[in-house]
C-alpha positions as CSV (number, residue, x, y, z in Angstrom):
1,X,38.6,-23.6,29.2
2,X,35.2,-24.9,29.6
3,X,33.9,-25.3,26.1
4,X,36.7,-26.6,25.2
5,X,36.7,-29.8,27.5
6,X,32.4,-29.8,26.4
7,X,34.4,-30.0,22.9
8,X,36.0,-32.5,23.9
9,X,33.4,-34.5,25.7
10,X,30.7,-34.2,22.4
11,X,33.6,-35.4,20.3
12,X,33.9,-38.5,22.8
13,X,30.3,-39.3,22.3
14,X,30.6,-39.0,18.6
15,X,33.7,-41.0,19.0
16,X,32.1,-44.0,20.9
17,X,29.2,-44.2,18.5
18,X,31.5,-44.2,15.4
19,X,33.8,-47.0,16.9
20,X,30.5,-49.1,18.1
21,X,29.7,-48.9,13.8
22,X,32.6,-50.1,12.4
23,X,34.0,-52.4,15.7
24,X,30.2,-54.8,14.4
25,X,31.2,-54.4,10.8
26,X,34.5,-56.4,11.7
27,X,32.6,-59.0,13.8
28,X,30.1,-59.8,11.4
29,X,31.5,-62.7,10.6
30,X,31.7,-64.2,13.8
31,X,28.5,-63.3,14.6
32,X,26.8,-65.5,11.7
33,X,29.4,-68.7,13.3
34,X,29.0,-68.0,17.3
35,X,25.0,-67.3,16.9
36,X,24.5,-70.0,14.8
37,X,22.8,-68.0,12.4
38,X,22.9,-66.7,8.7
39,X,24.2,-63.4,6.9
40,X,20.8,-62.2,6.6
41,X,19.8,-62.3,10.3
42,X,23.2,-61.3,11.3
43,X,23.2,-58.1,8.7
44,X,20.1,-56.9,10.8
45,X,22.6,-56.1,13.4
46,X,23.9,-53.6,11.3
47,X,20.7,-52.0,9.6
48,X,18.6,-52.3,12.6
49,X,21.2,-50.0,14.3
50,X,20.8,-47.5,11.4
51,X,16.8,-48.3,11.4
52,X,16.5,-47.2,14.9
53,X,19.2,-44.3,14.3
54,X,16.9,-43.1,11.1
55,X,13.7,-43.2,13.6
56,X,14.9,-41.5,16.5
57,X,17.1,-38.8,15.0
58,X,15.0,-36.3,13.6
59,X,12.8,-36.5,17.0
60,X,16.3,-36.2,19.1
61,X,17.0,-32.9,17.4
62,X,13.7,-31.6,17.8
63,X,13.9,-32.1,21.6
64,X,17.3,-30.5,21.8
65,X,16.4,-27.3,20.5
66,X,12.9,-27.5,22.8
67,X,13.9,-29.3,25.8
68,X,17.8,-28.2,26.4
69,X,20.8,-30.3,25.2
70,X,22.3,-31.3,28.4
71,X,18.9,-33.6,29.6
72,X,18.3,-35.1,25.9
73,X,22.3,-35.7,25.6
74,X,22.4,-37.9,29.5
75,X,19.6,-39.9,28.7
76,X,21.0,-40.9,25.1
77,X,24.5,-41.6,27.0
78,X,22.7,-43.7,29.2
79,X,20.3,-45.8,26.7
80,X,23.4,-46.0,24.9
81,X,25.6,-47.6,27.6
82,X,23.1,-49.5,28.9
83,X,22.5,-51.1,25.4
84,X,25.9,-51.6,24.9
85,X,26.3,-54.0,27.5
86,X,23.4,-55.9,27.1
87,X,24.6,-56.6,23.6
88,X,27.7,-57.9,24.9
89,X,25.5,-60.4,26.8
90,X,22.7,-61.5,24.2
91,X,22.3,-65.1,23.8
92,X,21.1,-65.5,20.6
93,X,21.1,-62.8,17.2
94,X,17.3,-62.3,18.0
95,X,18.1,-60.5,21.4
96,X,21.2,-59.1,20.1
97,X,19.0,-57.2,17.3
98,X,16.7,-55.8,19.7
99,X,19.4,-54.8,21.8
100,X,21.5,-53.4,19.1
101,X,17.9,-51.4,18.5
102,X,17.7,-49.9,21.8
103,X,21.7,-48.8,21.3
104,X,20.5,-46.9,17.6
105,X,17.8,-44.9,19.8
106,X,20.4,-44.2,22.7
107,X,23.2,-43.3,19.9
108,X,20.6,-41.1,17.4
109,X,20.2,-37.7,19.3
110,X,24.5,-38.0,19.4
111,X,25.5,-35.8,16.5
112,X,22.5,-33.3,16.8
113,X,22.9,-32.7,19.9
114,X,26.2,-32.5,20.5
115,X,26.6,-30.5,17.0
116,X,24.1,-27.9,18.7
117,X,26.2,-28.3,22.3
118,X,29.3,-27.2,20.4
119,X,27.6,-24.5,18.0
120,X,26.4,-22.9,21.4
121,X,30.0,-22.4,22.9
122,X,32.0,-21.1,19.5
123,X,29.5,-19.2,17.8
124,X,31.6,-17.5,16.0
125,X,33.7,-20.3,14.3
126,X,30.5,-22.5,13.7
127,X,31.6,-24.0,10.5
128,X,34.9,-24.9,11.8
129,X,34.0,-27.1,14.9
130,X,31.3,-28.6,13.0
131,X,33.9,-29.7,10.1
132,X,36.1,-30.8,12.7
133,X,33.7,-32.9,13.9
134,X,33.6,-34.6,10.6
135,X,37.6,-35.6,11.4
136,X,36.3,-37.5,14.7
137,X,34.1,-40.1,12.6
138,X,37.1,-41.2,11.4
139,X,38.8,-41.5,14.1
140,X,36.6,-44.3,15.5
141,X,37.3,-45.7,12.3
142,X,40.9,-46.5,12.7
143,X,40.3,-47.9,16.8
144,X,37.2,-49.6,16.2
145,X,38.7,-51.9,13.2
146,X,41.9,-52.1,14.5
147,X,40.6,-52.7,18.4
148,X,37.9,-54.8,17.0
149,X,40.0,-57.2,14.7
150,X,42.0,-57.7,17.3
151,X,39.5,-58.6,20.1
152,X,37.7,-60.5,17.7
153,X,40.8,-62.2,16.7
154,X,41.7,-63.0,20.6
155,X,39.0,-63.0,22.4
156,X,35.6,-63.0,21.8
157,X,33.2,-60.4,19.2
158,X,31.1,-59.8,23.0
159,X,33.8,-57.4,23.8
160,X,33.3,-55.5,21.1
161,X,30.2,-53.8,22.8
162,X,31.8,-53.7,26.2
163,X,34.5,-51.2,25.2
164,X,31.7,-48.4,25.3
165,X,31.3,-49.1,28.8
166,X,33.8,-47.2,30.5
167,X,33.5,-44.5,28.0
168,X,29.8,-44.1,28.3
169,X,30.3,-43.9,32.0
170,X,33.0,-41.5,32.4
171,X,31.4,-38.9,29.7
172,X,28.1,-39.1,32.2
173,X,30.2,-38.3,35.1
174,X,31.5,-35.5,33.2
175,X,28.8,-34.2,31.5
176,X,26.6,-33.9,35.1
177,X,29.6,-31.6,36.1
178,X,30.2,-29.9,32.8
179,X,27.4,-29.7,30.9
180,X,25.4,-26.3,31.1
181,X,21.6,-26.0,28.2
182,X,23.3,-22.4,27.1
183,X,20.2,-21.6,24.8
184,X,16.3,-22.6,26.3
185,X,13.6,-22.9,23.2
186,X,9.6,-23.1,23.4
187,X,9.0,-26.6,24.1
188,X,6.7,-27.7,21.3
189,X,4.1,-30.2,20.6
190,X,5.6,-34.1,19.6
191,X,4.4,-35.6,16.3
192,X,4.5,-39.1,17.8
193,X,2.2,-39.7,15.3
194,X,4.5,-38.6,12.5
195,X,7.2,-40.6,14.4
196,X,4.8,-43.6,14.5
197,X,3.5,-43.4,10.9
198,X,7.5,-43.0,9.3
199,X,8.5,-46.1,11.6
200,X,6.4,-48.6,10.2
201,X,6.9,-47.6,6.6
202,X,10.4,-47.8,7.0
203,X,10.1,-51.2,8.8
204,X,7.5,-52.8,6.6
205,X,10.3,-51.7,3.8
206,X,12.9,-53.7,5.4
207,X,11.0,-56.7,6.0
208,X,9.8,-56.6,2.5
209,X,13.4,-56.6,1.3
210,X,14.8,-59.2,3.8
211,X,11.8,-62.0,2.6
212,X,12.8,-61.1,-1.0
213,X,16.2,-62.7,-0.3
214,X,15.4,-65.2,2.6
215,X,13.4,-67.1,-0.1
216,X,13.1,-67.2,-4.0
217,X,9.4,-68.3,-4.3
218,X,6.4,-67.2,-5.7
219,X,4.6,-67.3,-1.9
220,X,7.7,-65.5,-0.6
221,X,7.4,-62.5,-3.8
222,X,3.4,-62.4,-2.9
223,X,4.3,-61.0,1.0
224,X,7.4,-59.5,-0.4
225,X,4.9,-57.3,-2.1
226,X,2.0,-56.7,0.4
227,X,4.8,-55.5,2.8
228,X,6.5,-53.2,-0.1
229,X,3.0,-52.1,-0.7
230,X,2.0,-51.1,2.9
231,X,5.2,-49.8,3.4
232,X,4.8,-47.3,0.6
233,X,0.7,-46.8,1.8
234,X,2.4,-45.3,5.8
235,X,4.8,-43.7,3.5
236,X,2.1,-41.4,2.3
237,X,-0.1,-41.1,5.2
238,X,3.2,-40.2,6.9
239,X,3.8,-36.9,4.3
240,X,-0.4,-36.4,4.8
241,X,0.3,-36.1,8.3
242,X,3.6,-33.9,8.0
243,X,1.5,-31.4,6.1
244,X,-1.7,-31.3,8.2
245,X,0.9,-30.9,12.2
246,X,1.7,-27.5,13.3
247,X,4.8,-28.8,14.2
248,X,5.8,-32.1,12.1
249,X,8.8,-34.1,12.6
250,X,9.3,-33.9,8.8
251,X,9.1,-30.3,7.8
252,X,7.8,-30.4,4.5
253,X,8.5,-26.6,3.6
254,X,12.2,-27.5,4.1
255,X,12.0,-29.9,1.4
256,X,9.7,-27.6,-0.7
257,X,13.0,-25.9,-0.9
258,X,15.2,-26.4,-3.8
259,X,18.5,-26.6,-1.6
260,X,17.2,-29.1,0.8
261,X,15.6,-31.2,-1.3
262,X,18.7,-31.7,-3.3
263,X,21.1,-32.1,-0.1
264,X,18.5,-34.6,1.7
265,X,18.3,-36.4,-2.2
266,X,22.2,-36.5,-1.8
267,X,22.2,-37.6,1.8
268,X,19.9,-40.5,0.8
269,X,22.2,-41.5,-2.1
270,X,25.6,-40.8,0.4
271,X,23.4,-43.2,2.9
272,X,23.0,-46.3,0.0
273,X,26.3,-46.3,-1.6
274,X,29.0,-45.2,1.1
275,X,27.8,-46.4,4.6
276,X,25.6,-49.7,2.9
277,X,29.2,-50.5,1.2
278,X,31.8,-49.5,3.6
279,X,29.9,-51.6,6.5
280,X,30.8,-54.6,4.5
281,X,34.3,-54.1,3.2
282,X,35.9,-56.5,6.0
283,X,33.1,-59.2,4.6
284,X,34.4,-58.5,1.4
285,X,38.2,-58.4,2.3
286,X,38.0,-61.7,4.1
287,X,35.6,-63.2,1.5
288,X,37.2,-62.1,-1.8
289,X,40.3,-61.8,-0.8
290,X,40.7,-64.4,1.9
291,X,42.4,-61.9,4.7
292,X,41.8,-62.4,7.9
293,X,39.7,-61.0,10.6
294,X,42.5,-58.7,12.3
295,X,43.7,-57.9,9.0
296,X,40.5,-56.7,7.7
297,X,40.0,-54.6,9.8
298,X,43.6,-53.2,9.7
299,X,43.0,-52.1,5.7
300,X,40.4,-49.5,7.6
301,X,43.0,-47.6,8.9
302,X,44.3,-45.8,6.0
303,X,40.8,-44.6,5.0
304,X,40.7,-43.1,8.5
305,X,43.7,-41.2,8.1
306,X,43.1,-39.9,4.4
307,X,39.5,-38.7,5.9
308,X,40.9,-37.1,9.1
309,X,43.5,-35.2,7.0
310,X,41.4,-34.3,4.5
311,X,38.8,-33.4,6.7
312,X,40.9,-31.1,8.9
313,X,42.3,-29.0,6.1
314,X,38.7,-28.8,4.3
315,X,37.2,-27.7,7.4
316,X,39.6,-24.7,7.2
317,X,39.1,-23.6,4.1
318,X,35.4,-24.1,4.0
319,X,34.9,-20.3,3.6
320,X,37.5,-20.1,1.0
321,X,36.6,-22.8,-1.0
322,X,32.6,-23.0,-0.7
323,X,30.6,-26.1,-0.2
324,X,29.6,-27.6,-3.6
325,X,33.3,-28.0,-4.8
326,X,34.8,-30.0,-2.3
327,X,31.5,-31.9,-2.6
328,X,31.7,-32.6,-6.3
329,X,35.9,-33.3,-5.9
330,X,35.0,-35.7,-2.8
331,X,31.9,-38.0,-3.9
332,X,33.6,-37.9,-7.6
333,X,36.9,-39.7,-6.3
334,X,34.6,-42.1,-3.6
335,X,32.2,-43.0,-6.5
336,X,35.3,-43.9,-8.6
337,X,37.1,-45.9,-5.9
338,X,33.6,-47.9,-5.6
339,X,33.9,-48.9,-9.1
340,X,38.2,-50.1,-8.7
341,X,36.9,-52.1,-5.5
342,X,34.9,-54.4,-7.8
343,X,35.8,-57.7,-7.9
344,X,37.6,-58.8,-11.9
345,X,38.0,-55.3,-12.9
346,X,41.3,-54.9,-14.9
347,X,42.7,-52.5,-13.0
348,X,42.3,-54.5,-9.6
349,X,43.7,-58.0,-11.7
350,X,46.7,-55.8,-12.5
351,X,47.6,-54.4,-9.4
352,X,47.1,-57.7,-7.7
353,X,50.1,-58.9,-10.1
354,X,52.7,-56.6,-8.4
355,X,51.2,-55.9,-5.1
356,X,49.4,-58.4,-2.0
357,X,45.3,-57.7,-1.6
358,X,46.0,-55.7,1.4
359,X,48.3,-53.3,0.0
360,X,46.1,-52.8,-2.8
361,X,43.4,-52.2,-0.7
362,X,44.1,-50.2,1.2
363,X,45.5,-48.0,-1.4
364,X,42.3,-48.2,-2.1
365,X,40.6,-47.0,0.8
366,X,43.6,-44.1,1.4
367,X,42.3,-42.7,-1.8
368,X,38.4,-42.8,-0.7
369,X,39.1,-41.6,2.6
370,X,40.8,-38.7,1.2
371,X,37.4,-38.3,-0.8
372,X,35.0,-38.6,2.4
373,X,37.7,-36.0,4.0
374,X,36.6,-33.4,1.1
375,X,33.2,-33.8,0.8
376,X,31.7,-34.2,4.6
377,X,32.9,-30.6,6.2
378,X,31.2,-29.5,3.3
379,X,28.3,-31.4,3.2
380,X,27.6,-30.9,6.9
381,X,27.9,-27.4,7.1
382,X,25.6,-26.8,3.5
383,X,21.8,-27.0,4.8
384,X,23.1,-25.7,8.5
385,X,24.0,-22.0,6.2
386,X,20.3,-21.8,5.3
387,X,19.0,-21.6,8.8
388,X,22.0,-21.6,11.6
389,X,18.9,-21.2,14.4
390,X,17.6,-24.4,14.2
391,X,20.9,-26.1,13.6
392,X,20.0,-29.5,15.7
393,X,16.8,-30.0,13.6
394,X,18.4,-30.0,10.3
395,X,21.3,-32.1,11.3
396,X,18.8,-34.5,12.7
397,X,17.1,-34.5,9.1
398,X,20.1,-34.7,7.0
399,X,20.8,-37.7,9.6
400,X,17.8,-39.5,8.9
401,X,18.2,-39.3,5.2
402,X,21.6,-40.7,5.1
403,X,20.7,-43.6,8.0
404,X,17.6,-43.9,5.6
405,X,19.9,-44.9,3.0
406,X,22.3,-46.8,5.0
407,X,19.5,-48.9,6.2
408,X,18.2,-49.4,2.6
409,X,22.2,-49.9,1.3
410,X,22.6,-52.7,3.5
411,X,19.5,-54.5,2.6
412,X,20.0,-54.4,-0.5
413,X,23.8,-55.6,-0.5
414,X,22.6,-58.1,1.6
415,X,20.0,-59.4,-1.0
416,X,22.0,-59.3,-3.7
417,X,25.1,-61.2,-1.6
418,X,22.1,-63.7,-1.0
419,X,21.2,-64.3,-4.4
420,X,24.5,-63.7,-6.0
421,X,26.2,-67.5,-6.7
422,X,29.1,-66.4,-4.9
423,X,30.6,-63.7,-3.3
424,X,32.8,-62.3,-5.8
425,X,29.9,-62.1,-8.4
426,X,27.7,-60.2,-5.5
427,X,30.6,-57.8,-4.7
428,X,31.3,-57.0,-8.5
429,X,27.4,-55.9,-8.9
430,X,27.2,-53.9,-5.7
431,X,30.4,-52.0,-6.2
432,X,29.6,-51.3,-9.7
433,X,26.0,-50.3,-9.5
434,X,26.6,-48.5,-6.4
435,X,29.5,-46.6,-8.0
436,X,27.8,-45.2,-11.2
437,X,24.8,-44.1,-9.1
438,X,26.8,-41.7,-7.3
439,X,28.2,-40.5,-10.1
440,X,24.7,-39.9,-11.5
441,X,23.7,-37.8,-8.0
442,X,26.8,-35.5,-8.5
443,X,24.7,-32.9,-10.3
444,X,22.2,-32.8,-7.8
445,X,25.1,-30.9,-5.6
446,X,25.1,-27.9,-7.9
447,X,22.0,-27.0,-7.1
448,X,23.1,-26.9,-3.3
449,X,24.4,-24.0,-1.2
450,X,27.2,-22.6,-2.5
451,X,28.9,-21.5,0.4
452,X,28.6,-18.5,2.6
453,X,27.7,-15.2,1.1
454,X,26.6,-17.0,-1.9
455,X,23.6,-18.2,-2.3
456,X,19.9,-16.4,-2.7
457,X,17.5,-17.2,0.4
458,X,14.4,-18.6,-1.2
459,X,10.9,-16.9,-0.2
460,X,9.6,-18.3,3.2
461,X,12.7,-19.8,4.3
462,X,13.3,-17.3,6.6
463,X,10.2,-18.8,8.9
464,X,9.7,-21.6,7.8
């Protein structure tokens, strides 16, 4: 009976920090009004949450496996509760950014942690808890638009980070009681300076991008660059020190491996064009097609349910079906969807003839979700079957490759809705750019793991 109310209280964690995602995505534009701000300030909200998330992850798996999951899992809890409320009571978007930071770093060691919690009580059914938990994400995502249109709607976006409150306090309480580390690791040596070196590349990489759109001159361009540049110089100091620590945050013989390089290459597409565009479709749906705040976040709902039923029945069948199938079926129809979502295409200007823009998209969305329900399980489960011992680690990097992305997807949706003359004409190039290049990644899935039983181990993967 135990593991299964620490099953439950992972999934409540997960569910908390999936809700927080989408409940801001709904806000956003309240945010740019109430702070008296702009959508390039107020999109930091969402991709310093992922920034932070992308930083902290692959250090919060790491310390799982080496310091115990129950410590590493109260402290996140608590960071992240802590954070929430002071969100709630920013006063301006600066203090909300650095608070929404501090929330990122609290929510990061979430999924690792509790992935590795869970993997500890049902060893033998690994692959199916771990798909299920793919069917909780969604979850969040029908209360968190639904909730958070409606608070928005009544009341005021601030609420929208109080509602992790009592959750966050009531799954400390239980996890004091509950909680037991069932597996103890060699605590190892920290690459802070790995931590430190990847932080500031990926920072200097936003702020390059973000001055690109704040301003269109030749000044702006000039800093635009030196920040792209030293961005991409700690980049490479960053893989020089991954290759010269013992014990790297960035295990560079992982991705000397041709299955992990192609999953964390997939993750960092999956990152760009699913969680940079689905984090503004209630911007678009009130935008482009003049819905309202409650409502757009109401069109959510039926991509929830397509992913949660999809998910559950993939998750079943993962050792029936194999990873890289459901993969292919699932980003196919999401990468398709993408392209229908864009603004003028013909088969959006005829459907709007015979139905309302809410029905139509969240036809829309039903379809996609069904997509994300296929391909996650399998996705999440494909790099865990090459080494099942050091499951929290690799989650934590197939994380920070897709919050890599997510950060980098939002960006640059931001700077294109920035310099785009109007929103429809930014919309139509994000959804269609975005759309063919996840068509393009598909191959890279074949050369994945094929499922269990089926792949060849490749040399010095074993120990690596």
């Amino acid at each position: 009976m135990r593991r299964y109310l620490v099953f439950i209280i992972s999934g409540f964690a997960l569910l908390m920090y999936s809700i927080d995602g989408t409940v801001v995505a709904v806000a956003f534009p309240n945010l740019v009004k109430d702070l008296n701000t702009n959508v390039l300030w107020a999109a930091w909200t969402i991709s310093i949450f992922y920034i932070a998330v992308t930083m902290a992850m692959p250090l919060a798996g790491s310390l799982s496996d080496s310091f115990g999951r129950k410590k590493v899992f109260l402290v996140s809890l608590a960071v992240f509760t802590a954070s929430s409320l002071a969100c709630g009571l920013a006063p301006n978007i600066h203090f909300l950014i650095a608070f929404r930071f501090l929330q990122g770093i609290g929510g990061a060691s979430f999924l690792p942690t509790a992935s590795g919690i869970v993997s500890d009580h049902f060893p033998e059914s690994r692959e199916r808890v771990i798909g299920l938990f793919s069917s909780i994400f969604p979850i969040g995502g029908i209360i968190g638009p639904n909730l958070g249109g409606w608070i928005v709607s009544f009341y005021s976006w601030r609420y929208v980070f109080y509602i992790n409150l009592p959750i966050g306090i009531t799954l400390i309480v239980l996890s004091v009681f509950l909680l037991k580390d069932t597996r103890l690791f060699a605590r190892r040596r920290i690459d802070f300076r790995g931590v430190a070196l990847f932080n500031v590349a990926i920072l200097f990489l936003m702020f390059g991008l973000n001055i690109i759109a704040d301003k269109i001159a030749f000044l702006s361009f000039l800093l635009a660059a030196l920040f792209l540049a030293l961005s991409l110089s700690f980049t490479l100091l960053f893989l020089r020190q991954e290759k010269r620590e013992p014990n790297p945050m960035l295990d560079i013989a992982l991705l000397q491996s041709t299955p992990f390089l192609a999953a964390n290459l997939m993750n960092l597409i999956i990152g760009i064009a699913v969680f940079g565009i689905f984090s503004f479709i209630p911007f678009y749906a009130t935008s482009v097609h003049g819905l309202s705040t409650l409502m757009s976040g109401v069109i959510l709902t039926p991509q929830a349910l397509g992913s949660i039923a999809a998910s559950t029945v993939t998750s079943f069948l993962l050792r029936r079906w194999g990873y890289r199938w459901p993969m292919v079926w699932g980003f196919g129809i999401i990468a398709g969807v993408t392209i229908l979502l864009a603004p003028g295409f013909y088969f959006l200007n005829a459907m709007l003839v015979h139905s309302g823009s809410a029905a139509l998209l969240s036809s829309l969305l039903l379809v996609s979700g069904t997509g994300m329900g296929l391909a996650f399980p399998a996705s999440n489960n494909a790099c865990i079957e090459l080494m099942p011992e050091r499951i929290a680690t690799i989650v934590g990097l197939r994380n920070m490759f897709r919050t890599v992305g997510g950060a980098l997807g939002v960006s640059i949706i931001t700077v294109i809705l920035h310099v785009s003359g109007t929103p429809v004409s930014g919309f139509r190039i994000i959804f269609l750019s975005f759309g063919l290049a996840l068509f393009l990644s598909l191959p890279l899935i074949l050369l994945m793991p094929a499922g269990k039983g089926t792949w060849d181990k490749k040399p010095g993967l074993e120990n690596p």
